[in-house]
N, C-alpha and C positions, 0 to 999 in steps of 0.2 A: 370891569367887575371880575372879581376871582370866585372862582368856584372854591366849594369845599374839599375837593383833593388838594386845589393850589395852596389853597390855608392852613390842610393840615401838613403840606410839605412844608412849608413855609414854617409854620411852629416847632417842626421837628428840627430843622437847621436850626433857627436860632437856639432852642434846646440843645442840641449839640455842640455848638459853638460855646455854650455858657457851663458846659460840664469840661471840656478842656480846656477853659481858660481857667477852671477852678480847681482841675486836679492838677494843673502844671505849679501852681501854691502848694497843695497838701505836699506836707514836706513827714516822709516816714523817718524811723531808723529801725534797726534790728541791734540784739543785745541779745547775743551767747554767754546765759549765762554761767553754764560747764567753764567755759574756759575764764572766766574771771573769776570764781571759786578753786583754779587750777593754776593761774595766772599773777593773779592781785597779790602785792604783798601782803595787805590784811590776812589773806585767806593762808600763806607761807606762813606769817609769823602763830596763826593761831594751831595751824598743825604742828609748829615747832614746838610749843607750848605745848599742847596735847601728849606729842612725844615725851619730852620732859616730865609733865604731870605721872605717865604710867608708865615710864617703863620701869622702875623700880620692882612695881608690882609686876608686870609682864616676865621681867627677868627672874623673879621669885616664882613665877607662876611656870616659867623654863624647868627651871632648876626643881621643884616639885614632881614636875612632873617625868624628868631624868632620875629621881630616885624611885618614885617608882615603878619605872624601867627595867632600872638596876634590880631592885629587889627581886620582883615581877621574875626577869630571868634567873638570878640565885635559888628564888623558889623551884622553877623548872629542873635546874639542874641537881638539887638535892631532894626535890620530892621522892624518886623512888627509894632514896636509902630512909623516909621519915619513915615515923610508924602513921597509922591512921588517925591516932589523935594531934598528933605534931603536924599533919600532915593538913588535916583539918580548920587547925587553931591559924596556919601560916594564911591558907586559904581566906582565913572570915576576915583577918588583919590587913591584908593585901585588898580584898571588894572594900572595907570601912575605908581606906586610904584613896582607892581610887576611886569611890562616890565623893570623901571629903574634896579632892583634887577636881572632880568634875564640878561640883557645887561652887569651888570659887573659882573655876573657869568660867562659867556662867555670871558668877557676880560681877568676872572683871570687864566680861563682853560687853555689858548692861548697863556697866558704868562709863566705859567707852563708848559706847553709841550714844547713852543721852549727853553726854560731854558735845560730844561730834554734833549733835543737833543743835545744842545751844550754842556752840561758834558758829556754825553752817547760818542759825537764823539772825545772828547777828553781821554776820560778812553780808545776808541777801538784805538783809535792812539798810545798810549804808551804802550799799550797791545800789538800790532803790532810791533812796535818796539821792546819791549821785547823777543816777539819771533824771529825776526829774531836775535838779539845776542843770543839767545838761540840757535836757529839753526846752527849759525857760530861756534859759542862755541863747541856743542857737535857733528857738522859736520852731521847736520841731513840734506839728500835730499830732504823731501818734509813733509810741515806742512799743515793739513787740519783742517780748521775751525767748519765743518756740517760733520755730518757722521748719516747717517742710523742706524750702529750701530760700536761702538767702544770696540776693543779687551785692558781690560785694562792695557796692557803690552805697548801698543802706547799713552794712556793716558799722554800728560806732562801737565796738564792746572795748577795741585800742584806746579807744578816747575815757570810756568808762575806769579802765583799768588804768589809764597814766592818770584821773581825778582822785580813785582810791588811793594810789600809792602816793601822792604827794597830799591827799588829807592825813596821810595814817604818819608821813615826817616829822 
């Protein structure tokens, strides 16, 4: 006859036994997803893309703001010989121009950040995607996006990032 310590040692061994023959199955991975938005060619071609779309404007947005620069210093340098009303007039022309210059510095920021979102949310949507066939595929239980710190034996983001580039061929 067992006593009730022998029973509950006893339930605790098999208990133990049945949580690591269970966790030697749980099969994790990890998925950096910085470096597959830095990485994936989806995520290169959409920045290429991006570049292209603005820099026209960027370049105009350069060159704006090098004139005025230029003016900005011609004012400096002929203000003492102006009178007070020429003097004045250059002054209110120069703030109108570079509030106008500031206003579409702002518009172009604005318009590049929501650009950069709507590729960003579309690289992490097929990145997602990706992994879950990834995970179907290799019958992984649980894929973690952020980690503190990653043992690189769970590391798949290589694997993530070689599925993207040959879905995006």
């Amino acid at each position: 006859m067992t006593t009730l310590p022998q029973r509950l040692a006893l339930c605790a061994a098999l208990l133990l036994t049945g949580l690591s023959a269970s966790a030697q199955e749980f099969k994790i991975g990890i998925v950096n997803l910085d470096r597959i938005v830095r990485e994936a060619g989806p995520a290169k071609t959409a920045q290429a893309k991006l570049e292209q779309e603005f820099s026209k404007r960027e370049k105009d947005l350069a060159d704006l703001g090098n004139q005025l620069k230029t003016l900005s210093d011609r004012f400096e340098r002929e203000a003492p010989t102006l009178s007070e009303t020429q003097r004045g007039a250059r002054q209110k022309q120069l703030v109108d121009q570079d509030r106008e210059f500031q206003r579409k510095r702002r518009e172009f920021q604005e318009d590049l950040n929501n650009r950069k979102n709507e590729e960003l949310q579309l690289i992490i949507d097929r990145a997602n995607r990706a992994v879950k066939t990834l995970a179907e595929a290799e019958k992984f239980d649980l894929i973690i996006q952020e980690a503190v710190y990653i043992n690189p034996k769970h590391d798949i983001t290589d694997k993530v990032i070689r599925q993207l580039n040959a879905g995006a061929r």
